[in-house]
C-alpha positions as CSV (number, residue, x, y, z in Angstrom):
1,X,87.5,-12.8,-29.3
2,X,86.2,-12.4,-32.9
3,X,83.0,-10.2,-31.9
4,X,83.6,-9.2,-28.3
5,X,86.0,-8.2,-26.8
6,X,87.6,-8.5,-22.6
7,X,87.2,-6.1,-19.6
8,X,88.6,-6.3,-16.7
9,X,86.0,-7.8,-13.3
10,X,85.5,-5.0,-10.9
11,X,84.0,-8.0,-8.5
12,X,81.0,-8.8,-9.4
13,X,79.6,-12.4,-10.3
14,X,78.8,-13.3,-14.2
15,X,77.3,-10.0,-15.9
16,X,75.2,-7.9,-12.9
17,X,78.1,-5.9,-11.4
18,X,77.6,-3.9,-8.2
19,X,75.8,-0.7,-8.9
20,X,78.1,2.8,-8.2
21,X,76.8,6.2,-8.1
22,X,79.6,7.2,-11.0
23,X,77.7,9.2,-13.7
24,X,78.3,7.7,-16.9
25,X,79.7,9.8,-20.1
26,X,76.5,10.2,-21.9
27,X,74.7,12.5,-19.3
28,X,77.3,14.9,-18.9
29,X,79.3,15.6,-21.8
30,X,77.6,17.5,-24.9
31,X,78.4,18.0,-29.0
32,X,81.5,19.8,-29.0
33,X,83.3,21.2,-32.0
34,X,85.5,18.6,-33.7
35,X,88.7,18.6,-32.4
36,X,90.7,16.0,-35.2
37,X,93.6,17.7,-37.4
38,X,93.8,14.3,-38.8
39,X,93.3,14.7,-42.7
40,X,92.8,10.9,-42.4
41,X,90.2,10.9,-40.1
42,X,86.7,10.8,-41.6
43,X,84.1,10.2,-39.0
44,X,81.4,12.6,-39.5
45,X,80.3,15.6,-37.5
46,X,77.4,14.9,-34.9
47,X,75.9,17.9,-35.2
48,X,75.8,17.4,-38.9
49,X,73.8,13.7,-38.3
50,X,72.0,15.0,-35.8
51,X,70.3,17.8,-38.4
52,X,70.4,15.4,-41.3
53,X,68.1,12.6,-39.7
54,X,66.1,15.1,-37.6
55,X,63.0,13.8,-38.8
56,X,63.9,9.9,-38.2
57,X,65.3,11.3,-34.3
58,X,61.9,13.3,-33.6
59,X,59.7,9.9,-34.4
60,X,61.8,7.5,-32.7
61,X,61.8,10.2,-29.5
62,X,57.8,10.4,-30.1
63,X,57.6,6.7,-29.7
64,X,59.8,6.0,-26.8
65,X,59.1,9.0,-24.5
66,X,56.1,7.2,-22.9
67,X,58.1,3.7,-22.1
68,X,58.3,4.0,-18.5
69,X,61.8,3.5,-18.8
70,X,62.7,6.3,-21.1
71,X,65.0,8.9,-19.2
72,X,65.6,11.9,-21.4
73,X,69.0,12.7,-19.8
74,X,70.2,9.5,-20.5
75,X,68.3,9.0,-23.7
76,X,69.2,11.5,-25.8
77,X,69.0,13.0,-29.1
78,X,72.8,11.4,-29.4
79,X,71.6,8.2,-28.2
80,X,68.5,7.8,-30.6
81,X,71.0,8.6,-33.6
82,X,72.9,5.4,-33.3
83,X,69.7,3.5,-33.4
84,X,68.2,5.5,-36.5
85,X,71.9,5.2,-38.6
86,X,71.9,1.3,-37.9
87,X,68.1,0.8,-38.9
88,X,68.9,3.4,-41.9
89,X,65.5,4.4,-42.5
90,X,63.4,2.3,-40.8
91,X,62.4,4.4,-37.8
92,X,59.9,1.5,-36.5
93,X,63.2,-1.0,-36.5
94,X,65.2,1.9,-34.7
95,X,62.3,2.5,-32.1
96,X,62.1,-1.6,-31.5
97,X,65.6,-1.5,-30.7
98,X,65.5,1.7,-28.8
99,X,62.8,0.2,-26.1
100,X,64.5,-3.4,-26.4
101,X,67.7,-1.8,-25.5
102,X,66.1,0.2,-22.3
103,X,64.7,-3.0,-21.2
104,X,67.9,-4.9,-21.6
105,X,69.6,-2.5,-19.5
106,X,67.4,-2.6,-17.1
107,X,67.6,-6.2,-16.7
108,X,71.6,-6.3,-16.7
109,X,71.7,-3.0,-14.4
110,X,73.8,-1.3,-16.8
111,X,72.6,2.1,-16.5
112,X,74.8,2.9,-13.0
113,X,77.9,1.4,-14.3
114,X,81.0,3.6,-15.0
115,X,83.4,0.3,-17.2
116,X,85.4,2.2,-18.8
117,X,88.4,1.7,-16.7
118,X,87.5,-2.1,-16.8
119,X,88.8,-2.8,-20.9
120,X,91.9,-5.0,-20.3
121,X,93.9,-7.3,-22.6
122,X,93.7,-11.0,-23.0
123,X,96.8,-12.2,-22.0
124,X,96.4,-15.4,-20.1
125,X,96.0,-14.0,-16.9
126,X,93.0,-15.8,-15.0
127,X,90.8,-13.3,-12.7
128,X,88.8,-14.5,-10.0
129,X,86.0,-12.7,-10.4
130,X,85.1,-13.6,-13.4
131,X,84.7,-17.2,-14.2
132,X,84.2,-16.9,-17.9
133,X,87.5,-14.6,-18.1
134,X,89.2,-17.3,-16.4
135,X,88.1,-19.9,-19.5
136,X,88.8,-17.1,-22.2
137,X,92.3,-16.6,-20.6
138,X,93.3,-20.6,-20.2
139,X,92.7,-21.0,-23.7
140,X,94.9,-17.5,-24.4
141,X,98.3,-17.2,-24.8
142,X,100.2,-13.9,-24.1
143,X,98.6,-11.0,-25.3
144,X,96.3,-12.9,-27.4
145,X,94.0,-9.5,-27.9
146,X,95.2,-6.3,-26.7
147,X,92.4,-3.2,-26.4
148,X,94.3,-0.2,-26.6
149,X,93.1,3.6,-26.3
150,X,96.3,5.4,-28.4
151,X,94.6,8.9,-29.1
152,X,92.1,10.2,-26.2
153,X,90.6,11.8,-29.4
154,X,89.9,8.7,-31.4
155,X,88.3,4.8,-31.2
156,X,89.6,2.2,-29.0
157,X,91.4,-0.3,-31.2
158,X,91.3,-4.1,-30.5
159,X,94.4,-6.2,-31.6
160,X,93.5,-10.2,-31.6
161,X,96.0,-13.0,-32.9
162,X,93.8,-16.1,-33.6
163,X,97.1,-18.4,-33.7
164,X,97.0,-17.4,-29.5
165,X,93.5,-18.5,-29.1
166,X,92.9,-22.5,-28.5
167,X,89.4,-22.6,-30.2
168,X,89.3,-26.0,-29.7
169,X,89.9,-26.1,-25.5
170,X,87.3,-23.3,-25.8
171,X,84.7,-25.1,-27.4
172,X,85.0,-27.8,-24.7
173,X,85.0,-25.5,-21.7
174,X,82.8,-22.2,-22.6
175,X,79.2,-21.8,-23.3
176,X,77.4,-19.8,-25.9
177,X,76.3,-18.3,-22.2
178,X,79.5,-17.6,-21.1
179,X,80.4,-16.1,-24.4
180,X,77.5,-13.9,-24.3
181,X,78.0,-12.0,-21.3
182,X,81.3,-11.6,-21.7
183,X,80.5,-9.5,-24.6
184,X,77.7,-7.6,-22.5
185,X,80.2,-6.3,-20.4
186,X,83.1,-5.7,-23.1
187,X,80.6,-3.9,-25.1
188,X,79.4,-2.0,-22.7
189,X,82.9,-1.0,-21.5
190,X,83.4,0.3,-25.0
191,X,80.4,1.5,-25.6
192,X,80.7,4.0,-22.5
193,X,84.6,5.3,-23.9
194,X,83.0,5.5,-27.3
195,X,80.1,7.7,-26.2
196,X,82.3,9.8,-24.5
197,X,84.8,10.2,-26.9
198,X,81.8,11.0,-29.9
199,X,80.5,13.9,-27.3
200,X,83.8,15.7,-26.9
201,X,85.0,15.7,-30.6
202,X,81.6,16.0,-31.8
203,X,82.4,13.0,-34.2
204,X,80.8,9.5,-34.6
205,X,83.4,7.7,-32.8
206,X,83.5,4.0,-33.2
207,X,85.3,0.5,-32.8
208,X,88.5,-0.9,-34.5
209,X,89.0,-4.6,-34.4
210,X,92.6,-5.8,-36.0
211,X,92.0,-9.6,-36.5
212,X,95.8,-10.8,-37.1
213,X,95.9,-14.5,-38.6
214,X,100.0,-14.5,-38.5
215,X,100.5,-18.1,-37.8
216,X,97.2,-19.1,-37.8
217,X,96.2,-22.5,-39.8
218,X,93.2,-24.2,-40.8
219,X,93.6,-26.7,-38.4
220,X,93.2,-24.9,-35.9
221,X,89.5,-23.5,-36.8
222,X,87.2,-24.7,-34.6
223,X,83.8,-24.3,-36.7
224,X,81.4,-25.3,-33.7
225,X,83.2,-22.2,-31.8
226,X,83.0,-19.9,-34.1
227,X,79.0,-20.9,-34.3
228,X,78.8,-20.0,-30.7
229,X,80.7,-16.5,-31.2
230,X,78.7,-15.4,-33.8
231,X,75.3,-16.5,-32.0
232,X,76.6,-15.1,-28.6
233,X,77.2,-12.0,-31.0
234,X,73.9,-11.5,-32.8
235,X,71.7,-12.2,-29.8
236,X,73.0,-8.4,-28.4
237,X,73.6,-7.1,-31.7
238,X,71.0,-4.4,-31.4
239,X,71.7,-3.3,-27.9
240,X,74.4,-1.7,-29.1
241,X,74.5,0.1,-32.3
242,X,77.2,1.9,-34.3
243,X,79.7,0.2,-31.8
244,X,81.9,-0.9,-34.9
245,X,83.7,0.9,-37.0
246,X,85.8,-2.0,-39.2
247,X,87.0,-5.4,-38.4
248,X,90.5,-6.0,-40.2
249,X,92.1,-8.9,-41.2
250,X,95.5,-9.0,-41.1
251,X,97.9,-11.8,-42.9
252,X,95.2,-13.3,-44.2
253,X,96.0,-17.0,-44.7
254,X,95.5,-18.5,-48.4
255,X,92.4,-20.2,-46.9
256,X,91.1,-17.7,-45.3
257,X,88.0,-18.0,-48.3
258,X,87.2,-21.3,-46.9
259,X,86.6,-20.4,-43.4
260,X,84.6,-17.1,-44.7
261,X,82.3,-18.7,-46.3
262,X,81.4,-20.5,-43.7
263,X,81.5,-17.2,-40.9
264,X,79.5,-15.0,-43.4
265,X,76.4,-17.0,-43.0
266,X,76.6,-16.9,-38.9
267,X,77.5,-13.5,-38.2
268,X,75.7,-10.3,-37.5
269,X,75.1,-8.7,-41.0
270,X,76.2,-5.5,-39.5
271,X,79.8,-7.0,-38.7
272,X,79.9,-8.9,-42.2
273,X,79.5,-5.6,-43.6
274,X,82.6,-4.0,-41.7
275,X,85.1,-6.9,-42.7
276,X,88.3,-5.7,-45.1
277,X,91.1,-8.3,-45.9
278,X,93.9,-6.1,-45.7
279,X,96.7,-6.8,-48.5
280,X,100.3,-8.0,-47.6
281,X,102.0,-4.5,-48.6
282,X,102.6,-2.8,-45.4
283,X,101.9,0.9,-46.9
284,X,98.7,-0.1,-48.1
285,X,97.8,-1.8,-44.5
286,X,98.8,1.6,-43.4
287,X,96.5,3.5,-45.3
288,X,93.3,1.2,-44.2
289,X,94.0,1.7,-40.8
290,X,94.9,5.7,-40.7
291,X,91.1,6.7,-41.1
292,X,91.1,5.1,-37.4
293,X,94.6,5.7,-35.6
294,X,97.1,8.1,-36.8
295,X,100.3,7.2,-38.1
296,X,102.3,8.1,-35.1
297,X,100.2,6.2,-32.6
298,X,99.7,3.0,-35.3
299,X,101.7,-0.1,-34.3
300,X,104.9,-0.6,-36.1
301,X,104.1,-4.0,-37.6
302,X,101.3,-2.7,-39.1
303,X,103.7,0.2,-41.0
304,X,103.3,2.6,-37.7
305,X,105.6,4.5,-35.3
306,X,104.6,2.9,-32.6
307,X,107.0,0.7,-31.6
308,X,105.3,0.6,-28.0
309,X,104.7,-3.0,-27.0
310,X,102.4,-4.6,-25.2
311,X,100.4,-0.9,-26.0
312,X,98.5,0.1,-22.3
313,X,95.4,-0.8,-22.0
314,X,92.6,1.3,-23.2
315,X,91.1,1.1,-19.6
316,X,94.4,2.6,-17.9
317,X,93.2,5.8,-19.6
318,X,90.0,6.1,-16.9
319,X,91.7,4.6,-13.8
């Protein structure tokens, strides 16, 4: 729940899901003009990253073109770019993770997989289709995380409430396995909406995660779980570039120092380097999380208008 996220079983077993003949986002959609009036809304142009590391796309194509994987309609100049922006300017760390990342999809069968209708909340309900759900969601209490899709236009937004998570029952009853692919298929899920949402506005178009701690107490840390989140987290970590935009925290206990200490040193340096504290003030919450949602679409308790609740989730937008 801290650096995955839930979707929704379409019935398949564990992580290899039935193959379909939908075509996924990235080969049909191309750089559009920016369509954001947002004066908030800062993700930069495509077309703009895509001239600006030309040189860094053009060596990390080079490399890959000759994998007997590479597809160059599914592959694409758009693709490469996440790799090159998360390896900065190491183009031999963003071709690695380039050919690592055709490989793992290959092995999961991702390629054929249209998830975007399959983002869900956590809310306690158990699916039978998915085993590891079933554990995430018996340790959940209503609307524990809620993935929502406000603006077509914009990021998916996940909202998770630790004090509704049982780390404790989940430590006893879910794997570092388990916690892996669930992430594999929530990233994926939001990876696909993401990708199509960048190739329509023609902006980099990324993840929002809202970590509330209202209510949450130190007792109720579970330090062996959160070990097996944040290794479940970094073994996919380069599969799946760019995915994050920020992770939040709201309410921040008076302890919260203690327990970051501690999650610093396990988790993806990538996701360290996302994390904001937000302060109590609710106008200066608002203005950390406009740059992702507009005001209008922004939940009320986080100095919003939108006083919609439980939000839909973000996979109602593809059913």
């Amino acid at each position: 729940i801290l650096t995955g996220g839930v979707v929704r079983s379409s019935g398949a077993k564990e992580v290899r899901m039935s193959k379909t003949t939908t075509t996924l986002p990235h080969t049909t959609f191309k750089p559009s003009a920016s369509t954001s009036t947002d004066e908030y809304d800062e993700r930069p142009l495509i077309k703009d990253l895509l001239a600006e590391r030309s040189l860094d796309i053009d060596s990390v194509r080079n490399a890959i073109q000759s994998h007997p994987l590479y597809d160059p309609s599914r592959y694409d100049d758009i693709w490469i770019l996440r790799y090159v922006l998360s390896h900065k300017k190491d183009s031999h760390a963003a071709t690695r993770a380039a050919i690592a990342t055709m490989e793992f999809r290959e092995t999961y069968q991702l390629n054929d997989l249209d998830q975007r209708a399959m983002v869900t909340h956590l809310d306690g309900d158990r699916d039978p289709n998915m085993p590891v759900y079933d554990k995430l969601n018996a340790c959940s209490g209503k609307y524990a995380a809620l993935n929502t899709l406000p603006d077509k236009h914009r990021g998916p937004i996940m909202y998770a409430f630790l004090a509704k998570l049982d780390m404790d029952k989940l430590d006893e009853i879910a794997t570092q396995e388990d916690l892996k692919n669930s992430y594999i298929q929530a990233n994926e899920s939001f990876y696909q909406i993401l990708d199509e949402i960048t190739r329509k506005t023609g902006r980099l178009t990324k993840l929002l995660k809202v970590v509330d701690m209202d209510g949450m107490t130190l007792g109720k840390m579970n330090r062996s779980y959160l070990s097996k989140d944040a290794a479940a987290s970094k073994e996919i970590d380069d599969y799946f570039p760019q995915l994050l935009g920020g992770m939040l925290v709201a309410n921040p206990p008076r302890w919260i120092g203690l327990i970051w200490k501690f999650c610093r040193l396990l988790m993806p340096k990538r996701i360290v380097e996302k994390v904001d504290f937000l302060p109590s003030n609710k106008e200066k919450v608002q203005k950390r999380l406009l740059k992702f949602v507009s005001k209008w679409n922004l939940l009320e308790r986080y100095g919003g208008e939108n006083k919609e609740w439980p939000p839909p989730a973000a996979g109602s937008c593809f059913e």
